[in-house]
mmCIF file of the N, C-alpha and C atoms, coordinates in Angstrom:
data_MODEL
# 
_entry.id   MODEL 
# 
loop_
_atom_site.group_PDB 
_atom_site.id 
_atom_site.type_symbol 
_atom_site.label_atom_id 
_atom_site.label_alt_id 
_atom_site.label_comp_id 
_atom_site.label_asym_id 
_atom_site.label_entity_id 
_atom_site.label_seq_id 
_atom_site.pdbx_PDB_ins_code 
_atom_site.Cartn_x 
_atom_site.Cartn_y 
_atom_site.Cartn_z 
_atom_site.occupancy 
_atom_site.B_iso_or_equiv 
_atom_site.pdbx_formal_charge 
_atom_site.auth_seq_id 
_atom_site.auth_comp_id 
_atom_site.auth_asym_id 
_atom_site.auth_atom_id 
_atom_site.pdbx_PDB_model_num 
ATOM 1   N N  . UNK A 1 1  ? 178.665 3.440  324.138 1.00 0.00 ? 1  UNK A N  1 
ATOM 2   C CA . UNK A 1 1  ? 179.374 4.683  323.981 1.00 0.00 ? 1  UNK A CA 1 
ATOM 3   C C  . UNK A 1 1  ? 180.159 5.013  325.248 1.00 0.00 ? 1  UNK A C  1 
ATOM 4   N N  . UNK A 1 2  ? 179.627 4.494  326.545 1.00 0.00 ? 2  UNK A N  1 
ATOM 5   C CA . UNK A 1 2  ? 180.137 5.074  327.687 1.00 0.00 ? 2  UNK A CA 1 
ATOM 6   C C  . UNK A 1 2  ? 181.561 4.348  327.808 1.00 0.00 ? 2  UNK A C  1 
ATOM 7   N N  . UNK A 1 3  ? 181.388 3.031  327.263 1.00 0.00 ? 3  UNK A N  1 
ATOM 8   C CA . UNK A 1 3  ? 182.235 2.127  327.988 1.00 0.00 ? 3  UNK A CA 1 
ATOM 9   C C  . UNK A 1 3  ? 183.283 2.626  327.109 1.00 0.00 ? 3  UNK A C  1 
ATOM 10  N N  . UNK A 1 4  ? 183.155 3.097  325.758 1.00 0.00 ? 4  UNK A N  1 
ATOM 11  C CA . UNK A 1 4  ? 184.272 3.366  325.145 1.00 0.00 ? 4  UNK A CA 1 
ATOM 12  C C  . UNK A 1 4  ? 185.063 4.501  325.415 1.00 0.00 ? 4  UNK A C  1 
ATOM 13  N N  . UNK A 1 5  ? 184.458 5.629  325.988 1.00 0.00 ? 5  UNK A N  1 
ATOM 14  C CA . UNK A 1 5  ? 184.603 6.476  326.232 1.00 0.00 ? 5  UNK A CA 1 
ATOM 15  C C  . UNK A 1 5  ? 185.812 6.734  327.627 1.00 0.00 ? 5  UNK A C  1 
ATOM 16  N N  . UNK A 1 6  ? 184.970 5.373  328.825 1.00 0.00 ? 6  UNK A N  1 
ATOM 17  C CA . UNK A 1 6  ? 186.318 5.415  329.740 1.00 0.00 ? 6  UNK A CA 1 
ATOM 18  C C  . UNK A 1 6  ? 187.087 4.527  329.311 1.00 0.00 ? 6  UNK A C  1 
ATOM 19  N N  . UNK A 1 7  ? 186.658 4.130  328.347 1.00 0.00 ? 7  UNK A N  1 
ATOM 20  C CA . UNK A 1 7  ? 187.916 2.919  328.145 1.00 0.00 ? 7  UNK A CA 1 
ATOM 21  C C  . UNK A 1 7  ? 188.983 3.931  327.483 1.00 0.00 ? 7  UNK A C  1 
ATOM 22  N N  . UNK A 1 8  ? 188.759 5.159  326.880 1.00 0.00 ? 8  UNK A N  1 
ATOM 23  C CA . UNK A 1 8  ? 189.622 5.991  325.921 1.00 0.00 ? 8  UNK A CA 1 
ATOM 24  C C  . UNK A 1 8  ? 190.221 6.599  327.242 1.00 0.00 ? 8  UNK A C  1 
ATOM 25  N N  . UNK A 1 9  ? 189.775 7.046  328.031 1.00 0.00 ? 9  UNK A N  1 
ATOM 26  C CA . UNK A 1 9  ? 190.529 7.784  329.453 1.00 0.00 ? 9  UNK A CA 1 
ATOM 27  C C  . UNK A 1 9  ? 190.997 6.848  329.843 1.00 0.00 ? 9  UNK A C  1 
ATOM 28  N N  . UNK A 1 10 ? 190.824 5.820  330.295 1.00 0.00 ? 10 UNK A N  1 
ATOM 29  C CA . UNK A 1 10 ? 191.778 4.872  330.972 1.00 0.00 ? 10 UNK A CA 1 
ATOM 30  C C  . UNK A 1 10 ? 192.563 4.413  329.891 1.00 0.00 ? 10 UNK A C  1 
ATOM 31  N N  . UNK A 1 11 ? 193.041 4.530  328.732 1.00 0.00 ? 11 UNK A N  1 
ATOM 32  C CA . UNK A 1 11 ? 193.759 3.897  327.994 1.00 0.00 ? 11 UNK A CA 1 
ATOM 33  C C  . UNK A 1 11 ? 193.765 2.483  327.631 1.00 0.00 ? 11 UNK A C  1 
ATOM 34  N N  . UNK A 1 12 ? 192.403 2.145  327.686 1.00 0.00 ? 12 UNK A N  1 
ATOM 35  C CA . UNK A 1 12 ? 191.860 0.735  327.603 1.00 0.00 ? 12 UNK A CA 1 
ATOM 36  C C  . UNK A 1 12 ? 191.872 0.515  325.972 1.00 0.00 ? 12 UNK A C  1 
ATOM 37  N N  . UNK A 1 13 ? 191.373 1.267  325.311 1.00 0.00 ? 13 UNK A N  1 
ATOM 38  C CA . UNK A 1 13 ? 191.243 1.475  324.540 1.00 0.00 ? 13 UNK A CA 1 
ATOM 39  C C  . UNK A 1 13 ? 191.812 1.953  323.287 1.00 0.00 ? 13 UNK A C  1 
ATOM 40  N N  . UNK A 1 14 ? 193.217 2.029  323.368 1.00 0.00 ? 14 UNK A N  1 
ATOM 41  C CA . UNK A 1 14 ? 193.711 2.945  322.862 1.00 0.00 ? 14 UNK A CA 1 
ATOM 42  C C  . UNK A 1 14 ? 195.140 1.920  322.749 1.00 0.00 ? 14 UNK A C  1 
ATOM 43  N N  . UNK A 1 15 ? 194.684 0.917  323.882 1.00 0.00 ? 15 UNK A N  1 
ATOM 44  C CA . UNK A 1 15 ? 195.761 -0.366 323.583 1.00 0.00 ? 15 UNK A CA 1 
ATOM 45  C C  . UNK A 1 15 ? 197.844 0.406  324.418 1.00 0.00 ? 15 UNK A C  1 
ATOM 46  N N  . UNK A 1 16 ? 197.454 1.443  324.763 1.00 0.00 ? 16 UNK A N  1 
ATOM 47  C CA . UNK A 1 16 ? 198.762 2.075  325.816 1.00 0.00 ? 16 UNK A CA 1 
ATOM 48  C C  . UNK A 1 16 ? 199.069 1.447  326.830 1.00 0.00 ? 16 UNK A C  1 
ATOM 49  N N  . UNK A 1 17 ? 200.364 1.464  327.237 1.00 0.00 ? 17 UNK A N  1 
ATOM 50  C CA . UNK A 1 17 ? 200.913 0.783  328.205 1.00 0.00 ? 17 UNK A CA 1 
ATOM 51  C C  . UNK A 1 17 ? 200.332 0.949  329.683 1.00 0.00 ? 17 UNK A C  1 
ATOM 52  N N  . UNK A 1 18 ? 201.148 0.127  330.506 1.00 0.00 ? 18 UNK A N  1 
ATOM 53  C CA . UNK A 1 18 ? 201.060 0.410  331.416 1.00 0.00 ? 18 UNK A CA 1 
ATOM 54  C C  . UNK A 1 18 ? 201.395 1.678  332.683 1.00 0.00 ? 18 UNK A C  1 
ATOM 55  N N  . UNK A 1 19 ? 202.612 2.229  331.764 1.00 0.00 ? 19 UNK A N  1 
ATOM 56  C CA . UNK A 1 19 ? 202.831 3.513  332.245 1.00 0.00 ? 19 UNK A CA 1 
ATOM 57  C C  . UNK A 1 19 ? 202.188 4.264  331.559 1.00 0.00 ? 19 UNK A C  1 
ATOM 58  N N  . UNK A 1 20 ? 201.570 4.090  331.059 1.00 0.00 ? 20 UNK A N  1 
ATOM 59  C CA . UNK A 1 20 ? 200.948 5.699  329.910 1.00 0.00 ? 20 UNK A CA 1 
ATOM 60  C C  . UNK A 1 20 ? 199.802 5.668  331.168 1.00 0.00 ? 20 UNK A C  1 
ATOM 61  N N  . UNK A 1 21 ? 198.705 4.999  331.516 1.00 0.00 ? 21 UNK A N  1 
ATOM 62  C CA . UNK A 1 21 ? 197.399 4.777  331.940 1.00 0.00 ? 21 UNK A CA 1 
ATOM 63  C C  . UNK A 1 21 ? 197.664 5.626  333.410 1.00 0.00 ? 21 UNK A C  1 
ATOM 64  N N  . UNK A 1 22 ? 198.830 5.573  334.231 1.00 0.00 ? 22 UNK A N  1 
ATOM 65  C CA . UNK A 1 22 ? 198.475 6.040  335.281 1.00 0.00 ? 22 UNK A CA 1 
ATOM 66  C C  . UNK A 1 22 ? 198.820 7.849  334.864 1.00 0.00 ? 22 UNK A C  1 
ATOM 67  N N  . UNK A 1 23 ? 200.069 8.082  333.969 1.00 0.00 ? 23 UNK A N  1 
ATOM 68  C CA . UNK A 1 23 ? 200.160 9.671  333.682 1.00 0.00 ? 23 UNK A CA 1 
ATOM 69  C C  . UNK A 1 23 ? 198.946 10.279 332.942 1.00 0.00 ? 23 UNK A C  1 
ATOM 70  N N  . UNK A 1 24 ? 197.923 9.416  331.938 1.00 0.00 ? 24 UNK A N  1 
ATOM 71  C CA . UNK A 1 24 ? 196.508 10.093 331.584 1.00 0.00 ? 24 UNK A CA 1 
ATOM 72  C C  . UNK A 1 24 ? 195.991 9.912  332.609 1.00 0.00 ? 24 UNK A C  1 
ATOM 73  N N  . UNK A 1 25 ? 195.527 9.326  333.698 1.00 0.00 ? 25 UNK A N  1 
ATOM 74  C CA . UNK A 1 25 ? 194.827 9.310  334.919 1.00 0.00 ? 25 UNK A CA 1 
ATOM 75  C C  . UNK A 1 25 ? 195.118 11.059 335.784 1.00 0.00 ? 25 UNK A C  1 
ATOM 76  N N  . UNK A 1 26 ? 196.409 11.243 335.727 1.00 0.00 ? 26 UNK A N  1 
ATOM 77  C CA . UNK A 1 26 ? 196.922 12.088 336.461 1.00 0.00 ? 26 UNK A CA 1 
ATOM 78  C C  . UNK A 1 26 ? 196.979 13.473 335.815 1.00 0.00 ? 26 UNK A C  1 
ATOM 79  N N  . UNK A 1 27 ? 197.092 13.432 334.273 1.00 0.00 ? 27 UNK A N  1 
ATOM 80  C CA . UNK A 1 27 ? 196.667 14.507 333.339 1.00 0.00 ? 27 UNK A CA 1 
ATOM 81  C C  . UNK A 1 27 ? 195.317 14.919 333.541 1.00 0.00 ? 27 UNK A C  1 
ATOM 82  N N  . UNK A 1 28 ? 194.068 13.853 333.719 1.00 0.00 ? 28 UNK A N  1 
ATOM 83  C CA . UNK A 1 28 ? 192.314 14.303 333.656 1.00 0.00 ? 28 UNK A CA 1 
ATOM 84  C C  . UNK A 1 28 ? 193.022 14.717 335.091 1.00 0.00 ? 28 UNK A C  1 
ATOM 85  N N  . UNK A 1 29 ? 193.146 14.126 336.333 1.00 0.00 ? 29 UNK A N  1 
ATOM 86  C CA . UNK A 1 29 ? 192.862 14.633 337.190 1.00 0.00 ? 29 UNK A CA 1 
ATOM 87  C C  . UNK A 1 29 ? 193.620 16.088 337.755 1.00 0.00 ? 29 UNK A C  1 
ATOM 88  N N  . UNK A 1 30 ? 194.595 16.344 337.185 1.00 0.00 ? 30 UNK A N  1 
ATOM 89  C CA . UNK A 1 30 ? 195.200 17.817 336.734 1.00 0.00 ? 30 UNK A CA 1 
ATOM 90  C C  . UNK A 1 30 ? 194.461 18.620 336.303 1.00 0.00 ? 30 UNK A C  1 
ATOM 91  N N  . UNK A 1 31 ? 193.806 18.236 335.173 1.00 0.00 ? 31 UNK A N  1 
ATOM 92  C CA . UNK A 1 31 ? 192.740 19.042 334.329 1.00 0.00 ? 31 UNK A CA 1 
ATOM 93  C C  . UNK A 1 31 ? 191.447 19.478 335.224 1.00 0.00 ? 31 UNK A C  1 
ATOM 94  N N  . UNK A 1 32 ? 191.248 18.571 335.542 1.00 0.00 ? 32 UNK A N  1 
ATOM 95  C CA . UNK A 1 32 ? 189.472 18.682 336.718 1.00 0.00 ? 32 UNK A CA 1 
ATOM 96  C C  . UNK A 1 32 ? 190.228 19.437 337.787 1.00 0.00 ? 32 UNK A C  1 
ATOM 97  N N  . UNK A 1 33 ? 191.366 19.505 338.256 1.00 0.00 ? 33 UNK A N  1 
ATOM 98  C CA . UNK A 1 33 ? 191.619 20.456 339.496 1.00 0.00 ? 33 UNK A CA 1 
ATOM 99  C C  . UNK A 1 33 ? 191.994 21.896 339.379 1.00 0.00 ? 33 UNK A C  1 
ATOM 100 N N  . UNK A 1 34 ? 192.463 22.490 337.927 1.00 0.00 ? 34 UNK A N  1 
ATOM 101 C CA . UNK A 1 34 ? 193.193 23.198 337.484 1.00 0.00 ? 34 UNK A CA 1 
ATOM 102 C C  . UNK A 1 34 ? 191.530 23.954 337.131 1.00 0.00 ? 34 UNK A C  1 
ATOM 103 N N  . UNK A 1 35 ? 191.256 23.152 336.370 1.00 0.00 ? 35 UNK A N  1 
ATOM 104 C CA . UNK A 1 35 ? 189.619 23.740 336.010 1.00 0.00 ? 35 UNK A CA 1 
ATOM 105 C C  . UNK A 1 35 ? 188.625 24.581 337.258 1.00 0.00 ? 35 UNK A C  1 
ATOM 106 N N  . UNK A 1 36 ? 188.846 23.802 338.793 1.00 0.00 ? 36 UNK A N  1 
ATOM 107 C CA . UNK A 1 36 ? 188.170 24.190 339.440 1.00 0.00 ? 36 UNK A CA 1 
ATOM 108 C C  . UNK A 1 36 ? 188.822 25.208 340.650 1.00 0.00 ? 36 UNK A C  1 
ATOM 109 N N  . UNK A 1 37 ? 189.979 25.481 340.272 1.00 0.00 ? 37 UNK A N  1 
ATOM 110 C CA . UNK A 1 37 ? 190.451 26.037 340.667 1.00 0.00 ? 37 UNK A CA 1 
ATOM 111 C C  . UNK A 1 37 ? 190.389 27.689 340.102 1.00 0.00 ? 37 UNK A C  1 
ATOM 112 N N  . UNK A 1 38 ? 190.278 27.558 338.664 1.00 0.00 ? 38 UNK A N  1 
ATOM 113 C CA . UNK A 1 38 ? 190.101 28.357 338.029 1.00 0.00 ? 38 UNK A CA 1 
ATOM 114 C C  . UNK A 1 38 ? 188.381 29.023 338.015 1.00 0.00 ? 38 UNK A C  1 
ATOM 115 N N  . UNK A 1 39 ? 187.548 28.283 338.160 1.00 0.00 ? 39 UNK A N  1 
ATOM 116 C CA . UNK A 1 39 ? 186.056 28.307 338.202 1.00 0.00 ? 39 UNK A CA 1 
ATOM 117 C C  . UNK A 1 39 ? 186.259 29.138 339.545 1.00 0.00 ? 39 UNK A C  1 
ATOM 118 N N  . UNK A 1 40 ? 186.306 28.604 340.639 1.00 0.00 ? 40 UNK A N  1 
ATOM 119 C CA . UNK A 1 40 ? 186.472 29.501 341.926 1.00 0.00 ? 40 UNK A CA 1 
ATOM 120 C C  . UNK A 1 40 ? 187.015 31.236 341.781 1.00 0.00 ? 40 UNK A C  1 
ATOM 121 N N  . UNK A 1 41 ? 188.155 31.276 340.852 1.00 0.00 ? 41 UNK A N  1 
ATOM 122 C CA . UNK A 1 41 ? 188.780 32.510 340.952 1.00 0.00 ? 41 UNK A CA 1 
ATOM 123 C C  . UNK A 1 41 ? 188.356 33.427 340.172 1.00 0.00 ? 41 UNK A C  1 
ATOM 124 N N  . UNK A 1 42 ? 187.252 32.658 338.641 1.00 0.00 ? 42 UNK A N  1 
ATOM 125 C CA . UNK A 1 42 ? 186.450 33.743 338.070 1.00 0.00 ? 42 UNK A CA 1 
ATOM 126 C C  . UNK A 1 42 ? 184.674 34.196 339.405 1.00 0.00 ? 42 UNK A C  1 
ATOM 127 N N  . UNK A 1 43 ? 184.569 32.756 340.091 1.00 0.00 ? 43 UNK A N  1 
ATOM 128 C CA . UNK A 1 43 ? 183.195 32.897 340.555 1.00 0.00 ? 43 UNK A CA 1 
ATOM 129 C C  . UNK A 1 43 ? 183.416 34.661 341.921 1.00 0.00 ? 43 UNK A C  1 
ATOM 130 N N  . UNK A 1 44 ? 185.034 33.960 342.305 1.00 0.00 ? 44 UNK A N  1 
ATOM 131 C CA . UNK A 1 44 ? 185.262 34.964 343.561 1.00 0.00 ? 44 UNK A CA 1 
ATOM 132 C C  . UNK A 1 44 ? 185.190 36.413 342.864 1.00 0.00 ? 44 UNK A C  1 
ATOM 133 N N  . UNK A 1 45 ? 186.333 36.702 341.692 1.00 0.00 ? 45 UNK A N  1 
ATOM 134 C CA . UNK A 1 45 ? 186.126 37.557 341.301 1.00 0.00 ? 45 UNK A CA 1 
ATOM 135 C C  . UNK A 1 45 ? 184.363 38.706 340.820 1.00 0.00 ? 45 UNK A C  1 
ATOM 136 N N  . UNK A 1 46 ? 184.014 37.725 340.404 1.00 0.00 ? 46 UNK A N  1 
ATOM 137 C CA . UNK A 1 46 ? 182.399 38.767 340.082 1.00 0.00 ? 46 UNK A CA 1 
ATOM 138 C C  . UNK A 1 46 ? 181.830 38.320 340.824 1.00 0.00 ? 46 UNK A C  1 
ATOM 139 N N  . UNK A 1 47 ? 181.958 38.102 342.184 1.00 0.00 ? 47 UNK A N  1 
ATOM 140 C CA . UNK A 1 47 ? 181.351 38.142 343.375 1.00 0.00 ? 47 UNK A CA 1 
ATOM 141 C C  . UNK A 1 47 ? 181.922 39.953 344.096 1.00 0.00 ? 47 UNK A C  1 
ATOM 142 N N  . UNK A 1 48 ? 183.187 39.931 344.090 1.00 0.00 ? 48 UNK A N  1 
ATOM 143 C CA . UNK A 1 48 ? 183.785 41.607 344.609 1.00 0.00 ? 48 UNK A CA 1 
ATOM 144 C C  . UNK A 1 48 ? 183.213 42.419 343.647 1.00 0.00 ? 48 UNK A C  1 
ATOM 145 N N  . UNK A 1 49 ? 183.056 41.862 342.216 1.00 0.00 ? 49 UNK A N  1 
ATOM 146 C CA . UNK A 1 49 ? 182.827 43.020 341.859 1.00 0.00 ? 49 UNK A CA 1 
ATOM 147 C C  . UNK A 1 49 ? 181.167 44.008 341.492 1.00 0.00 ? 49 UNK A C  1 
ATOM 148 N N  . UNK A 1 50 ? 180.452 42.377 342.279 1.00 0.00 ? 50 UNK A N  1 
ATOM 149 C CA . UNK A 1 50 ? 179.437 42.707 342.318 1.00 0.00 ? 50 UNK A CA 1 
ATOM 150 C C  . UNK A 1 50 ? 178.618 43.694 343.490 1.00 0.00 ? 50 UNK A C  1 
ATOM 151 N N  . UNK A 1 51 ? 179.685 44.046 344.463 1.00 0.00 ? 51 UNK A N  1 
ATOM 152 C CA . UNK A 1 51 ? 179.470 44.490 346.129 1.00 0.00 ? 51 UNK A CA 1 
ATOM 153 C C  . UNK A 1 51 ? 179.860 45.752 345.843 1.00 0.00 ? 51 UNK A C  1 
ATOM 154 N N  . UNK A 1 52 ? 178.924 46.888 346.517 1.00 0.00 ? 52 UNK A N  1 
ATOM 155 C CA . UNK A 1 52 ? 178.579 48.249 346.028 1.00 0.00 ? 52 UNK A CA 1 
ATOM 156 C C  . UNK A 1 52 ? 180.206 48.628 346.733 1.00 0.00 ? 52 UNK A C  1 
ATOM 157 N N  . UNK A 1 53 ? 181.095 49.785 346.399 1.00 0.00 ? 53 UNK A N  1 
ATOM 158 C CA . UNK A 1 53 ? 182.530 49.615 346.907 1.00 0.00 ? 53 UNK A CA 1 
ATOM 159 C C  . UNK A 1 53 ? 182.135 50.770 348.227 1.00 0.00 ? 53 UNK A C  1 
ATOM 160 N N  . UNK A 1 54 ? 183.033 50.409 348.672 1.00 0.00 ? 54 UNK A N  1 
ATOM 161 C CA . UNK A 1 54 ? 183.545 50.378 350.276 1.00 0.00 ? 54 UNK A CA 1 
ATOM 162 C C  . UNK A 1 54 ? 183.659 51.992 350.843 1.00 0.00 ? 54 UNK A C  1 
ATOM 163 N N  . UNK A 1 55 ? 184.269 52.333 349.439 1.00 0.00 ? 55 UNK A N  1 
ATOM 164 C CA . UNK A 1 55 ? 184.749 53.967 349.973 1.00 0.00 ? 55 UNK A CA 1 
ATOM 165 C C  . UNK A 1 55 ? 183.850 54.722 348.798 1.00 0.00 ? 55 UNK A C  1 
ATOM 166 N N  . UNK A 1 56 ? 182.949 55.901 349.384 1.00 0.00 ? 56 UNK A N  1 
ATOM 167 C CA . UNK A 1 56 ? 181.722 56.866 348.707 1.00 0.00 ? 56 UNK A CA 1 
ATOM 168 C C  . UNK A 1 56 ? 182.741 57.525 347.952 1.00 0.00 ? 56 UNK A C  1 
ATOM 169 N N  . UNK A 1 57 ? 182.536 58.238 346.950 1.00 0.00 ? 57 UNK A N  1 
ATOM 170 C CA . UNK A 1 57 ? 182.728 59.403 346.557 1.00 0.00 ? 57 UNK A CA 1 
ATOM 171 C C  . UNK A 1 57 ? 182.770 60.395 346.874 1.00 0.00 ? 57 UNK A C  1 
ATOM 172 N N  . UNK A 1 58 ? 184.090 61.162 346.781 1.00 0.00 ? 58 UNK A N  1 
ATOM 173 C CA . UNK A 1 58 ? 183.779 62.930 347.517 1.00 0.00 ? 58 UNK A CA 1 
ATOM 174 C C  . UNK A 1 58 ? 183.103 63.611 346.164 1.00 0.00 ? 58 UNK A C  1 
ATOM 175 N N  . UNK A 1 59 ? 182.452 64.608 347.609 1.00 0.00 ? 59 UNK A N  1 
ATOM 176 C CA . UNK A 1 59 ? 181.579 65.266 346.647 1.00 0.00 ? 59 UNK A CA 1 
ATOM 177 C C  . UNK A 1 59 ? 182.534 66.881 347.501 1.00 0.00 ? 59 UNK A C  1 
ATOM 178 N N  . UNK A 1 60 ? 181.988 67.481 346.842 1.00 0.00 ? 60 UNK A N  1 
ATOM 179 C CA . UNK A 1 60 ? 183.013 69.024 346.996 1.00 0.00 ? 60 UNK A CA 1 
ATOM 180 C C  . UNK A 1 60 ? 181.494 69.826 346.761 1.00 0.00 ? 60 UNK A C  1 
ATOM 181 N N  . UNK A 1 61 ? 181.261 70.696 348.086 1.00 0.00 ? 61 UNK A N  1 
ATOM 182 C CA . UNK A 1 61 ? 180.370 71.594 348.497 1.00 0.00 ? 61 UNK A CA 1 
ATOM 183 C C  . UNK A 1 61 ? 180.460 73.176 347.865 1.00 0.00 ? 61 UNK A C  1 
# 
């Protein structure tokens, strides 16, 4: 299963040229960077919004 599996990402499998194999190479690795790029900016986000905020509330005496 595995072998078929990179053989389908590498275009081993799938019987594609020689130019196809390096632009799917460069598509997954687009994908895995785009992904973790994105993972970071939800993790940063509910990280701020988890931090009690900065400025109190007025209160009026």
């Amino acid at each position: 299963m595995w072998n078929f599996l990179l053989g389908f990402l590498f275009a081993r499998a799938t019987g594609a040229s020689r130019i196809i194999r390096p632009l799917l190479l460069l598509f997954l690795l687009g994908s895995i960077i785009a992904g973790l790029i994105y993972a970071f900016a939800v993790f940063h986000e509910v990280n701020e919004r988890s931090r009690p905020p900065h400025v109190h509330a007025h209160r009026s005496q």
